[in-house]
Every structure is written in structure tokens, then in C-alpha cells.
mmJSON file of the N, C-alpha and C atoms, coordinates in Angstrom:
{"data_MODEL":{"atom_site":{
"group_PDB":["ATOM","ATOM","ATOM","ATOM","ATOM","ATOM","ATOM","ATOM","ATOM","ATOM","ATOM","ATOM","ATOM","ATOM","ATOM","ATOM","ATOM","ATOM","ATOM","ATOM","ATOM","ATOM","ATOM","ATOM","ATOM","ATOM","ATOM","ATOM","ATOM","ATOM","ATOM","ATOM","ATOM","ATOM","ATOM","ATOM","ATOM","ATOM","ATOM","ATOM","ATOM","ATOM","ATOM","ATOM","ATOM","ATOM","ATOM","ATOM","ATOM","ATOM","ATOM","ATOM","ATOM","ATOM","ATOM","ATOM","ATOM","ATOM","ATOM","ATOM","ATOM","ATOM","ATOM","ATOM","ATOM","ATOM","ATOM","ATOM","ATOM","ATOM","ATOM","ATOM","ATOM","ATOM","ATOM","ATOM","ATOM","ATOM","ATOM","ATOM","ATOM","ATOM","ATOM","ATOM","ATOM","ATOM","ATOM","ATOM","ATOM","ATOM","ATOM","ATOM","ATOM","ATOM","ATOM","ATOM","ATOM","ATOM","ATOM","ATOM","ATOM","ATOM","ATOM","ATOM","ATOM","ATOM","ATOM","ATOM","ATOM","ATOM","ATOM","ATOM","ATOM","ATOM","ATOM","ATOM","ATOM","ATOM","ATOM","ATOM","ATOM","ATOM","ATOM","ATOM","ATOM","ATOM","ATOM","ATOM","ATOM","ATOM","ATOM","ATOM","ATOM","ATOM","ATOM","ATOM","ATOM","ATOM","ATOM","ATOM","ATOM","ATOM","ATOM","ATOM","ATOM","ATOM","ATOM","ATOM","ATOM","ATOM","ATOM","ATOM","ATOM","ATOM","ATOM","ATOM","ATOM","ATOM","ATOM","ATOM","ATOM","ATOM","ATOM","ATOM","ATOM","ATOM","ATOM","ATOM"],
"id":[1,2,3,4,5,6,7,8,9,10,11,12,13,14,15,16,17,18,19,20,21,22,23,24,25,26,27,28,29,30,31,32,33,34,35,36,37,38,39,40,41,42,43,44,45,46,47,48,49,50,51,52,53,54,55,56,57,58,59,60,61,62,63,64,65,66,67,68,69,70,71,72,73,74,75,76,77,78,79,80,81,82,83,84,85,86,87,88,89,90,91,92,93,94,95,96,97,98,99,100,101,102,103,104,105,106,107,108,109,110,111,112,113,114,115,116,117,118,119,120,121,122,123,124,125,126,127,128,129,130,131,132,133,134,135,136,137,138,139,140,141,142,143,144,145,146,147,148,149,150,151,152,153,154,155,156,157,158,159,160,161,162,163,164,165,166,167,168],
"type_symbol":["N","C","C","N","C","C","N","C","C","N","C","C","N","C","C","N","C","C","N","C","C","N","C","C","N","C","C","N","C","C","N","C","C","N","C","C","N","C","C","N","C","C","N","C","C","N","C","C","N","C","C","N","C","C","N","C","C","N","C","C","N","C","C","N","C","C","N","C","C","N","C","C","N","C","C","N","C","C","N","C","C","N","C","C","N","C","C","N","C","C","N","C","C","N","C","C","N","C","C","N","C","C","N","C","C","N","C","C","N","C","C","N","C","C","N","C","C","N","C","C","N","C","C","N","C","C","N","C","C","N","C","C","N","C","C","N","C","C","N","C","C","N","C","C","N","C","C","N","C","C","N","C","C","N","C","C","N","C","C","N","C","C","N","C","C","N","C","C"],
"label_atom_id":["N","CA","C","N","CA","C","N","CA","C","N","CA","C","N","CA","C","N","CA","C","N","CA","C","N","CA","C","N","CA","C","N","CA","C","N","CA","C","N","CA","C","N","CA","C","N","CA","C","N","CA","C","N","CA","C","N","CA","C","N","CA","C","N","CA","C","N","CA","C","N","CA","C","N","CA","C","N","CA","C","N","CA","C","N","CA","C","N","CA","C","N","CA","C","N","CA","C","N","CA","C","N","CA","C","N","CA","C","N","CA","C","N","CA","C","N","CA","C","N","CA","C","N","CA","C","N","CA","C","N","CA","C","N","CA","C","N","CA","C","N","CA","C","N","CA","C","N","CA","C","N","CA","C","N","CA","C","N","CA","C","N","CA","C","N","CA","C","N","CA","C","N","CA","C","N","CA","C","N","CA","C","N","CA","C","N","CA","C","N","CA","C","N","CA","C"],
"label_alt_id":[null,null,null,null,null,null,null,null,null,null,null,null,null,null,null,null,null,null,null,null,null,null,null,null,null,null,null,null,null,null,null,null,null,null,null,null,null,null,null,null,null,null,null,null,null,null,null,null,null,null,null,null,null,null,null,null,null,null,null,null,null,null,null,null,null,null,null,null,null,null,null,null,null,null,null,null,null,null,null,null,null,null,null,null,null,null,null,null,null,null,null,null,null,null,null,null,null,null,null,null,null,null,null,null,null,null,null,null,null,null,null,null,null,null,null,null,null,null,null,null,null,null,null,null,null,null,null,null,null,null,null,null,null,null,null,null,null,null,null,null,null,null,null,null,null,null,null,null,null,null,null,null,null,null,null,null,null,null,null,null,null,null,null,null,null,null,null,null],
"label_comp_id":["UNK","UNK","UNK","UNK","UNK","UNK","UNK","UNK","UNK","UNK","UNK","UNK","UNK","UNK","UNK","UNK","UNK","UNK","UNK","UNK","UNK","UNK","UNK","UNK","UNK","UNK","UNK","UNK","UNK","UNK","UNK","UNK","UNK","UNK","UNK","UNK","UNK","UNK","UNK","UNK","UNK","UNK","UNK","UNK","UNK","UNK","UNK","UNK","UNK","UNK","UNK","UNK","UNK","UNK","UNK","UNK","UNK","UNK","UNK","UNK","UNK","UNK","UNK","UNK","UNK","UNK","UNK","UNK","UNK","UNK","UNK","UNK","UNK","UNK","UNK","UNK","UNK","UNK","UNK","UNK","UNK","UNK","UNK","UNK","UNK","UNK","UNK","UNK","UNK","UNK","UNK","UNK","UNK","UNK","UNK","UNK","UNK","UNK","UNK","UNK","UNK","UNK","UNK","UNK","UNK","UNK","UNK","UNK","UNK","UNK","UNK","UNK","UNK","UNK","UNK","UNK","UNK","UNK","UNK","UNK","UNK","UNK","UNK","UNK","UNK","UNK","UNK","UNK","UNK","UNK","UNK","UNK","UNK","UNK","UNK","UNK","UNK","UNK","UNK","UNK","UNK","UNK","UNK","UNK","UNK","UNK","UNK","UNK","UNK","UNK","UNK","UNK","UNK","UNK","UNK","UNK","UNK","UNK","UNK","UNK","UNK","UNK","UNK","UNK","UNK","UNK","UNK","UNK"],
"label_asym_id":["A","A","A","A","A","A","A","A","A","A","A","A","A","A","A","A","A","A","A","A","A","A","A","A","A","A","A","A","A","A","A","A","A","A","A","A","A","A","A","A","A","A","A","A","A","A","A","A","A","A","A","A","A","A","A","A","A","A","A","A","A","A","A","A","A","A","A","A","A","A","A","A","A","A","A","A","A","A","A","A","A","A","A","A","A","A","A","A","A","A","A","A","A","A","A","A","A","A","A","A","A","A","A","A","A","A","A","A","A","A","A","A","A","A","A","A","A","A","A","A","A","A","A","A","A","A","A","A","A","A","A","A","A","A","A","A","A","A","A","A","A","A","A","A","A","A","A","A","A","A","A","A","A","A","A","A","A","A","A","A","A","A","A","A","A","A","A","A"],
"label_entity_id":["1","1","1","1","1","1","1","1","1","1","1","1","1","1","1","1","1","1","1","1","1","1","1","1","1","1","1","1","1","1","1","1","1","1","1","1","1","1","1","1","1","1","1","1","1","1","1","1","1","1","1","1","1","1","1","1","1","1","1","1","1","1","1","1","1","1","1","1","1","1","1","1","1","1","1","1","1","1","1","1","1","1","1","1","1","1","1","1","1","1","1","1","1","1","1","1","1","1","1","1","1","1","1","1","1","1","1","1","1","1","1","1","1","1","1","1","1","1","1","1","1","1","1","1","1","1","1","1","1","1","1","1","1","1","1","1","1","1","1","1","1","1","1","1","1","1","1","1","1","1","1","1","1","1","1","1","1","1","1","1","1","1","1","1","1","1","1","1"],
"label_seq_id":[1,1,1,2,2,2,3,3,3,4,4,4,5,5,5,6,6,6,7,7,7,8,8,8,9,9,9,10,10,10,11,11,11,12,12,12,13,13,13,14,14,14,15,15,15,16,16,16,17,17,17,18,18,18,19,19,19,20,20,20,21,21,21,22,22,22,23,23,23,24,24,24,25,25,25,26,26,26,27,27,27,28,28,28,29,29,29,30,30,30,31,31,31,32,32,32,33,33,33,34,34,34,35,35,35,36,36,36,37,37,37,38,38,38,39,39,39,40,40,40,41,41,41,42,42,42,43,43,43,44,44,44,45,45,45,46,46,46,47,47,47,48,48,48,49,49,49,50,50,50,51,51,51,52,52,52,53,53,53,54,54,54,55,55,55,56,56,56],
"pdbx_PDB_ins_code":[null,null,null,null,null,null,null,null,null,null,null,null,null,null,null,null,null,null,null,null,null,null,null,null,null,null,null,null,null,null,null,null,null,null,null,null,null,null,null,null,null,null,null,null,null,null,null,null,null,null,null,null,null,null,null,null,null,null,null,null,null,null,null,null,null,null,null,null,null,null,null,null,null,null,null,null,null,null,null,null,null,null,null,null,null,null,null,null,null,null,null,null,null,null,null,null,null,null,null,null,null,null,null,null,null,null,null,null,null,null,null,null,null,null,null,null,null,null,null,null,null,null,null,null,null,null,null,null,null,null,null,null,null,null,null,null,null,null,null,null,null,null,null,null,null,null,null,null,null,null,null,null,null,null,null,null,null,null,null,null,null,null,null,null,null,null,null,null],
"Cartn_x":[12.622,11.991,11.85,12.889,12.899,11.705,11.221,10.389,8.704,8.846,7.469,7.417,8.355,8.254,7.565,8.572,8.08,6.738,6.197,4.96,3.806,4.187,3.167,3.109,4.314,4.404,3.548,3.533,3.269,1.642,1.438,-0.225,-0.635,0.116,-0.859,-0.326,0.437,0.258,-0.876,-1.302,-2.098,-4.116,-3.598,-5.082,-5.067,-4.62,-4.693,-5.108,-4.564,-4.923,-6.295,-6.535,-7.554,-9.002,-8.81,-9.421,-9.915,-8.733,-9.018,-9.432,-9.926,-10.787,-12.005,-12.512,-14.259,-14.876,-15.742,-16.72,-16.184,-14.75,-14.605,-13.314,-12.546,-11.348,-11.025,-9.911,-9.212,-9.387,-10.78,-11.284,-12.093,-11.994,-13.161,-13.933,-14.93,-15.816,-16.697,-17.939,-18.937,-19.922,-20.592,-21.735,-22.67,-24.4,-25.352,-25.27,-25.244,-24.99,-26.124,-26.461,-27.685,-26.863,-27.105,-26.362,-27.595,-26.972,-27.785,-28.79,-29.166,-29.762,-31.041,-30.854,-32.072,-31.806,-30.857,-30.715,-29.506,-29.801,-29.135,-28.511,-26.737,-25.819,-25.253,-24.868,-23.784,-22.505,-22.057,-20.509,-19.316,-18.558,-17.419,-17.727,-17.067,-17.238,-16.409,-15.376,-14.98,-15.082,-15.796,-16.85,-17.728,-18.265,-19.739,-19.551,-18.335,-17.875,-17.216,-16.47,-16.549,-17.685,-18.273,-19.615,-20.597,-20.161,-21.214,-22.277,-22.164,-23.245,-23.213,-23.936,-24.285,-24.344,-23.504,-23.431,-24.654,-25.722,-26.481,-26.654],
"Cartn_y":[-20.041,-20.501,-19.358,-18.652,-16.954,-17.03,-16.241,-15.36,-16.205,-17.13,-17.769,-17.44,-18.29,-17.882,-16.279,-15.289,-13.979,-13.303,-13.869,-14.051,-14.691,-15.719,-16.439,-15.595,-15.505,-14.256,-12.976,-12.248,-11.137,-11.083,-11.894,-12.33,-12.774,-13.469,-13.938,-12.762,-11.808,-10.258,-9.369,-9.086,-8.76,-9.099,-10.689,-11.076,-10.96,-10.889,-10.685,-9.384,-8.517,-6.789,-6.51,-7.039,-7.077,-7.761,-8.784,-9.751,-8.8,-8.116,-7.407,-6.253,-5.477,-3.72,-3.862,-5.307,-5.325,-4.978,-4.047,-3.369,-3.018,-2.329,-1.359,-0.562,0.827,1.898,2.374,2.899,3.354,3.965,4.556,4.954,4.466,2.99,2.237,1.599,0.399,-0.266,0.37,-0.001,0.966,0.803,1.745,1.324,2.288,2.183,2.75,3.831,5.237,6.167,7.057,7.377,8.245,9.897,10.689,11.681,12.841,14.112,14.807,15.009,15.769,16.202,15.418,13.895,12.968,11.929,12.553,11.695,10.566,9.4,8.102,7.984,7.485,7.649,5.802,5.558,4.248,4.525,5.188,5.648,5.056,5.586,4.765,5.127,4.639,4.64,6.227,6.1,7.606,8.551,8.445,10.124,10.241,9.162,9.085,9.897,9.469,10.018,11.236,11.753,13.122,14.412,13.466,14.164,14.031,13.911,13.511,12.791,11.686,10.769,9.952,8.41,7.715,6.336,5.15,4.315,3.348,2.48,1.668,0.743],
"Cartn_z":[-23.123,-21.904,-20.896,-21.07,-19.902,-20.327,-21.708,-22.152,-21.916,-21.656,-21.12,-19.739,-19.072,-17.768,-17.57,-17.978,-17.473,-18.042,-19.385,-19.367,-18.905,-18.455,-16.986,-15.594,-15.381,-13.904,-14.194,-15.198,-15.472,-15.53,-16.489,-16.669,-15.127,-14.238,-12.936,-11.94,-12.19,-11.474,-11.857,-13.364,-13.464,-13.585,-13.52,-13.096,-11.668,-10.597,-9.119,-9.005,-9.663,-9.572,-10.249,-11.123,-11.726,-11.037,-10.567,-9.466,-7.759,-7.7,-6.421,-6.502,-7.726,-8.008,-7.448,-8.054,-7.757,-6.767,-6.744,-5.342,-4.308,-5.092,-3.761,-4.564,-4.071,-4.959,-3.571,-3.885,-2.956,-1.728,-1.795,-0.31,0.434,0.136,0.409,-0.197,0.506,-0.27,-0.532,-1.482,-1.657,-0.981,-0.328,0.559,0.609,1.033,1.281,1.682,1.228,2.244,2.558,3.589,3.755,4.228,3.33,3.381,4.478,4.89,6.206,5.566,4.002,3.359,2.668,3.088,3.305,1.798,1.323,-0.198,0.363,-0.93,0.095,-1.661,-1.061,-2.377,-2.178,-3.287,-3.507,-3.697,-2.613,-2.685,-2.05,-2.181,-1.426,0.059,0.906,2.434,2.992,2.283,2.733,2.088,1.174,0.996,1.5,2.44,2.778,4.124,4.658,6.055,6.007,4.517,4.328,4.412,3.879,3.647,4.767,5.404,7.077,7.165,5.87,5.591,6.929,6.912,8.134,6.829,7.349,6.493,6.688,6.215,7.161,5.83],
"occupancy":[1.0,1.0,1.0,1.0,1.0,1.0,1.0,1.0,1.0,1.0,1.0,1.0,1.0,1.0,1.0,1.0,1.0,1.0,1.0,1.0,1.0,1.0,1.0,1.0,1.0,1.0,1.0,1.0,1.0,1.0,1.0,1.0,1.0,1.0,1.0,1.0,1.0,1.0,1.0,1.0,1.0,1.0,1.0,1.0,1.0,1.0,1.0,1.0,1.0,1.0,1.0,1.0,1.0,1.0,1.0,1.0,1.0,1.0,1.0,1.0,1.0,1.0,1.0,1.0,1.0,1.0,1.0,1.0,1.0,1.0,1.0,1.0,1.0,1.0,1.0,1.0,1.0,1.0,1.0,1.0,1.0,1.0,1.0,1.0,1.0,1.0,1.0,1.0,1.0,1.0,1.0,1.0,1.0,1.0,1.0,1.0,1.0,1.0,1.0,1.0,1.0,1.0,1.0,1.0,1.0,1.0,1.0,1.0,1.0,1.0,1.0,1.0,1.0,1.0,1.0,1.0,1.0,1.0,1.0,1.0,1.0,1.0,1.0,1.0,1.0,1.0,1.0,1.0,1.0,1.0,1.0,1.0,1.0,1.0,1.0,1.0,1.0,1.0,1.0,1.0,1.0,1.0,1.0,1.0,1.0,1.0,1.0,1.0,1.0,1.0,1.0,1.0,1.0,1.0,1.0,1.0,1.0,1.0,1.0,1.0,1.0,1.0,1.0,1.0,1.0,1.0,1.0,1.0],
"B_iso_or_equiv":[0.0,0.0,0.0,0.0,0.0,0.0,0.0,0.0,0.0,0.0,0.0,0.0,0.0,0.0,0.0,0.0,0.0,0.0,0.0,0.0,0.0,0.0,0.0,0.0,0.0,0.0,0.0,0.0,0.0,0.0,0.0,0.0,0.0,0.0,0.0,0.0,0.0,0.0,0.0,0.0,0.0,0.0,0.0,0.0,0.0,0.0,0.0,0.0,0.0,0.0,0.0,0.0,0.0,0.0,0.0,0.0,0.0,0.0,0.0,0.0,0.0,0.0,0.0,0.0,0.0,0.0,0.0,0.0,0.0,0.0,0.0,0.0,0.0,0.0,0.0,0.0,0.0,0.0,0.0,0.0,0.0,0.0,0.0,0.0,0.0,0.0,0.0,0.0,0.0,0.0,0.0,0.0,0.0,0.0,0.0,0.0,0.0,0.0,0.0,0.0,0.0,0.0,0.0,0.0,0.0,0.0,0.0,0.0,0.0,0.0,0.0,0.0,0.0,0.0,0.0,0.0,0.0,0.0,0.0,0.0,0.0,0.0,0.0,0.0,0.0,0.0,0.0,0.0,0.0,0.0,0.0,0.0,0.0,0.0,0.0,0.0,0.0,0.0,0.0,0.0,0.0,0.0,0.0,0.0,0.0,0.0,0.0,0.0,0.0,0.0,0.0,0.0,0.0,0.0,0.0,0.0,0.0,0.0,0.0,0.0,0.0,0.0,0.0,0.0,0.0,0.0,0.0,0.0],
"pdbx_formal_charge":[null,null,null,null,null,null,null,null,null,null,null,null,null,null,null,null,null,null,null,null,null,null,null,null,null,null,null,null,null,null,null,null,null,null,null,null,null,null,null,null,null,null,null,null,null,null,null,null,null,null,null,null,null,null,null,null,null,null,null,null,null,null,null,null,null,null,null,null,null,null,null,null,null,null,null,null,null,null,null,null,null,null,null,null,null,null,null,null,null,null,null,null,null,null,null,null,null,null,null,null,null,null,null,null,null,null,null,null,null,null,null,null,null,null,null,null,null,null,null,null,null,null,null,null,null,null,null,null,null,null,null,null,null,null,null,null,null,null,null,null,null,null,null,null,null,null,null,null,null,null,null,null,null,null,null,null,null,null,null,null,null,null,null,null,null,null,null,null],
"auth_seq_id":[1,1,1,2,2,2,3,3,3,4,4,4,5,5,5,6,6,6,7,7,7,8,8,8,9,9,9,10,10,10,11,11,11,12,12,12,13,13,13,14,14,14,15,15,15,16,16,16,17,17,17,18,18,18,19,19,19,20,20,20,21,21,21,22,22,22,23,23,23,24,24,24,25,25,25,26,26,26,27,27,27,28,28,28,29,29,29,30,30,30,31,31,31,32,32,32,33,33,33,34,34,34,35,35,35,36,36,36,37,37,37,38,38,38,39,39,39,40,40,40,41,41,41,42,42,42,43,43,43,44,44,44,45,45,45,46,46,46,47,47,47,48,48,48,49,49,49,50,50,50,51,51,51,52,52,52,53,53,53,54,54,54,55,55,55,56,56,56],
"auth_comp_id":["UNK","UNK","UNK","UNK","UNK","UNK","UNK","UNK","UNK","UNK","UNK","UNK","UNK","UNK","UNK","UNK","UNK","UNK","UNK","UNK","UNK","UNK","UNK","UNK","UNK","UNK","UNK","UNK","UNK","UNK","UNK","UNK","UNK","UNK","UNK","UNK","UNK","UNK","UNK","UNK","UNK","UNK","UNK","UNK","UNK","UNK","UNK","UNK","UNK","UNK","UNK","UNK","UNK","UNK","UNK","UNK","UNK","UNK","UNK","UNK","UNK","UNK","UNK","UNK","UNK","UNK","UNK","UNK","UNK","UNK","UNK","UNK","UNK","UNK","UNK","UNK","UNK","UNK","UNK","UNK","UNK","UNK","UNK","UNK","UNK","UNK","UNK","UNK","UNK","UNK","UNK","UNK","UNK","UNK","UNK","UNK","UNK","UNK","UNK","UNK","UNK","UNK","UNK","UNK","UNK","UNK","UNK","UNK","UNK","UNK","UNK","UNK","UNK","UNK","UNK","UNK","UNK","UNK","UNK","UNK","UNK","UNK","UNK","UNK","UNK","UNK","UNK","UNK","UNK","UNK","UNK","UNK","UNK","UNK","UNK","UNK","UNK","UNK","UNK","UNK","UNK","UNK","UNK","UNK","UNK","UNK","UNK","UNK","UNK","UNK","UNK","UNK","UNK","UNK","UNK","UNK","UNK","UNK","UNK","UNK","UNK","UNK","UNK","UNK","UNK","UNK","UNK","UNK"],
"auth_asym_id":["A","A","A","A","A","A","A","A","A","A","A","A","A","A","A","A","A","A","A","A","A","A","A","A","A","A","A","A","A","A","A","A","A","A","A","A","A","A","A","A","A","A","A","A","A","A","A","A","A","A","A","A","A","A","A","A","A","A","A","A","A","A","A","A","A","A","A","A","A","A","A","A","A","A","A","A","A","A","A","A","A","A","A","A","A","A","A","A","A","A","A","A","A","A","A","A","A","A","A","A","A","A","A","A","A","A","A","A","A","A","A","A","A","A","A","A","A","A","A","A","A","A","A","A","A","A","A","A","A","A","A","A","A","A","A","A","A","A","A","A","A","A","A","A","A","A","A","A","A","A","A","A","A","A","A","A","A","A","A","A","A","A","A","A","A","A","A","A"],
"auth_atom_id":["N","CA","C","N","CA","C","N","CA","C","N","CA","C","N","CA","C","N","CA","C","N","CA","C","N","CA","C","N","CA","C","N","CA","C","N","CA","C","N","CA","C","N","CA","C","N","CA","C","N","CA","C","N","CA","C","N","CA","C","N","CA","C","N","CA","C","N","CA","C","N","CA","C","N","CA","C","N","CA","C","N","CA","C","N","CA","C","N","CA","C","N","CA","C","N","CA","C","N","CA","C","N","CA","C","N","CA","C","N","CA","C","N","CA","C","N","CA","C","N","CA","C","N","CA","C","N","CA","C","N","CA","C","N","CA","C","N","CA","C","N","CA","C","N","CA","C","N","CA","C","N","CA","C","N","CA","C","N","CA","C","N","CA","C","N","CA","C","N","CA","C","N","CA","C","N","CA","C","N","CA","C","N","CA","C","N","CA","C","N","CA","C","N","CA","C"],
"pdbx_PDB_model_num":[1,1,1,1,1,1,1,1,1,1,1,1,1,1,1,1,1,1,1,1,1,1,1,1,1,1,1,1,1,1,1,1,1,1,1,1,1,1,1,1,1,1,1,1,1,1,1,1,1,1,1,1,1,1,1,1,1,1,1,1,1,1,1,1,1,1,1,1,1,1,1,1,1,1,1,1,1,1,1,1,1,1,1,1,1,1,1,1,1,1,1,1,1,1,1,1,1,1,1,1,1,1,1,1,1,1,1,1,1,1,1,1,1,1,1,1,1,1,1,1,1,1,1,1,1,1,1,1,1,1,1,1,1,1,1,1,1,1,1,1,1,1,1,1,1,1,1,1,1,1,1,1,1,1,1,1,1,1,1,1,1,1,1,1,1,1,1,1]
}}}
């Protein structure tokens, strides 16, 4: 009975983590970026602002 239990817990830790990656990583969600250089990227939000993009 342990060994179920801690396989139910385990499986609904990793569907939550799994559940929460979608359309967006660690530096942000992904968004429109219009970079200075006139080219427009689908990047995360803080490369966009590394890169002195303008989010719109």
C-alpha cells in the first residue's frame, strides 16, 4: 500500500511540472519581439530585453 501511495504522489508531482513548462522557460514567457535591427523574434521576454528588443 506504501508503494502505491508513493507512486500516486510522485506521478501527480510530475504531471504539475510538466503541466506548468508550456509557453513560457525560465526567463520568461515567450513573446513578440521587435529587435533595434528591425527583425521581430518569438523569444523569451528576457532576451528580448537583453537584447534591447521592445515587446508589443
Amino acid at each position: 500500500m506504501k508503494r502505491l501511495a508513493a507512486l500516486i504522489v510522485t506521478a501527480l508531482f510530475s504531471l504539475s511540472v510538466y503541466a506548468g513548462s508550456t509557453g513560457s522557460t525560465e526567463m520568461g514567457p515567450f513573446v513578440d519581439c521587435h529587435l533595434p535591427d528591425g527583425k521581430m523574434d518569438y523569444i523569451p521576454s528576457m532576451m528580448c530585453k537583453n537584447a534591447g528588443g521592445v515587446v508589443k
